[in-house]
C-alpha positions as CSV (number, residue, x, y, z in Angstrom):
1,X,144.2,-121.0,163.4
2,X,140.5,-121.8,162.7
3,X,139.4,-120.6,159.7
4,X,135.3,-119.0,159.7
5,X,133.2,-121.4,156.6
6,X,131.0,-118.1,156.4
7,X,133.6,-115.1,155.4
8,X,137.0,-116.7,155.7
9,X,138.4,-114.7,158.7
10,X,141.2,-116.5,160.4
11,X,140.2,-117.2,164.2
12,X,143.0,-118.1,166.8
13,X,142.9,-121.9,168.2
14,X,140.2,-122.5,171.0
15,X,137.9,-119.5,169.2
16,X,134.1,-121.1,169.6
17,X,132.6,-118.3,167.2
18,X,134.4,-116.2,164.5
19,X,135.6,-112.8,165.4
20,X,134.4,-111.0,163.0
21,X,130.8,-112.6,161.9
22,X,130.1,-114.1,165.5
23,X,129.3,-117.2,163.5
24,X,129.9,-120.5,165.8
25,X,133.3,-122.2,164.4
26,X,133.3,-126.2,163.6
27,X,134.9,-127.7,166.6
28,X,137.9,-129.8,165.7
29,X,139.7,-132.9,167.3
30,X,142.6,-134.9,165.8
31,X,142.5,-138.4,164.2
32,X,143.2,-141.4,166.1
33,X,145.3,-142.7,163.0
34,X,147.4,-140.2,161.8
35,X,147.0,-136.8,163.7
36,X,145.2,-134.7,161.6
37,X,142.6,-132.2,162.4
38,X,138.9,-133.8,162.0
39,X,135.6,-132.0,163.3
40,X,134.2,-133.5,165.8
41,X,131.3,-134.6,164.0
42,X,133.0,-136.4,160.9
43,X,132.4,-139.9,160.1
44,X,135.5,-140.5,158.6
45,X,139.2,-138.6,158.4
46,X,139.3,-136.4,155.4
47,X,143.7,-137.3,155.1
48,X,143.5,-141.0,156.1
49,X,139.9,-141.9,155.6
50,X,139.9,-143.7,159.3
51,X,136.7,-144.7,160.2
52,X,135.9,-142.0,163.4
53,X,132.9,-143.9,164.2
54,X,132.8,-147.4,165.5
55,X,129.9,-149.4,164.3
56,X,128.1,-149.3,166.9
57,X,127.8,-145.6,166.9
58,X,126.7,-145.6,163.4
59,X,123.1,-146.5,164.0
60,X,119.9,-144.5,161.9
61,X,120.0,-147.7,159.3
62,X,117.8,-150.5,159.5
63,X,117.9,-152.9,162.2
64,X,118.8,-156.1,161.2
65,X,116.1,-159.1,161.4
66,X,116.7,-160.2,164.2
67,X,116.3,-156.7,166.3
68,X,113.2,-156.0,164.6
69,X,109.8,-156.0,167.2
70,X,107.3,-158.6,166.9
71,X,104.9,-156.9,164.3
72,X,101.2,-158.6,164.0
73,X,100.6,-159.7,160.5
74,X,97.7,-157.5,158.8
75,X,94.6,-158.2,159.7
76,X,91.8,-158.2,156.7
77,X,88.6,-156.9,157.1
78,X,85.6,-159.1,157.3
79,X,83.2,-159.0,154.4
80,X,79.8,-159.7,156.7
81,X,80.5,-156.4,158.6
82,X,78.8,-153.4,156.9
83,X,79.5,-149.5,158.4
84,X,76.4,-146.9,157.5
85,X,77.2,-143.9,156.1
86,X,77.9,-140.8,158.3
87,X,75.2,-139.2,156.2
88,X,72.3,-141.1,157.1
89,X,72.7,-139.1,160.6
90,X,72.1,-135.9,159.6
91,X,69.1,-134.6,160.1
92,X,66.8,-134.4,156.9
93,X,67.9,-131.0,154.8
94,X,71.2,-131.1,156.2
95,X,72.6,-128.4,158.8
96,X,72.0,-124.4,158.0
97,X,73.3,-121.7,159.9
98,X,71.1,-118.7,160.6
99,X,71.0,-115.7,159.3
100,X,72.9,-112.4,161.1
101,X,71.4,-109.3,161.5
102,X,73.0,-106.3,160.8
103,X,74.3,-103.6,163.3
104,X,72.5,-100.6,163.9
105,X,73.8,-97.8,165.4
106,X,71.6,-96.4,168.3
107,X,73.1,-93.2,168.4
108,X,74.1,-90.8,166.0
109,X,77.8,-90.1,165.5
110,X,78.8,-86.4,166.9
111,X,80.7,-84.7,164.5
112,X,79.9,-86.1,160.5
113,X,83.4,-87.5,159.4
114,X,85.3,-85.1,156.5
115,X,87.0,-86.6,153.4
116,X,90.8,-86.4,153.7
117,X,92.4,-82.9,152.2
118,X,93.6,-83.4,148.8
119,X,96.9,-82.9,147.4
């Protein structure tokens, strides 16, 4: 029996969603060590602690030293090198936009619109 982690609902062995929230169950395997259920994705046996995952598998740390790519060291800037300001290529006043006329209606509407009724 699987039991659902959202509302408790027993589900027979081999269920792949719970039968009464539709919620997808954990999938479980057994321990290597000492039999007992594990989910599949568990690091470690919650009865015997066993170590599910070999060391290999364990990866998302740090590489060690020796794994680690050739980096280039940092490179300073050199003090003789001078960048203008983005500024000084802006044309004198700075940008504007220009101004947008308003609409005009051409045509009169048909019928003049009425307020809402109240009440």
């Amino acid at each position: 029996m699987i039991v659902c982690p959202n509302c408790s609902h027993p589900n027979p062995e081999g269920a792949t969603q719970c039968e009464a929230c539709f919620t997808p169950l954990p999938i479980a395997t057994s321990c290597p060590n000492c039999g007992a259920a594990v989910q599949t994705d568990a690091t470690f046996c919650g009865q015997c602690g066993f170590n599910l995952k070999s060391s290999a598998d364990l990866g998302g740390g740090i590489p060690a030293p020796s794994l680690l790519p050739n980096v280039p060291e940092l490179v300073t800037p050199d003090p003789l090198i001078t960048l203008e300001p983005v500024s000084g290529r802006l044309p004198q006043g700075g940008l504007s936009i220009a101004p947008v006329e308003p609409i005009k209606l051409t045509k009169p509407l048909e019928q003049p619109m009425e307020p809402p009724p109240s009440g």
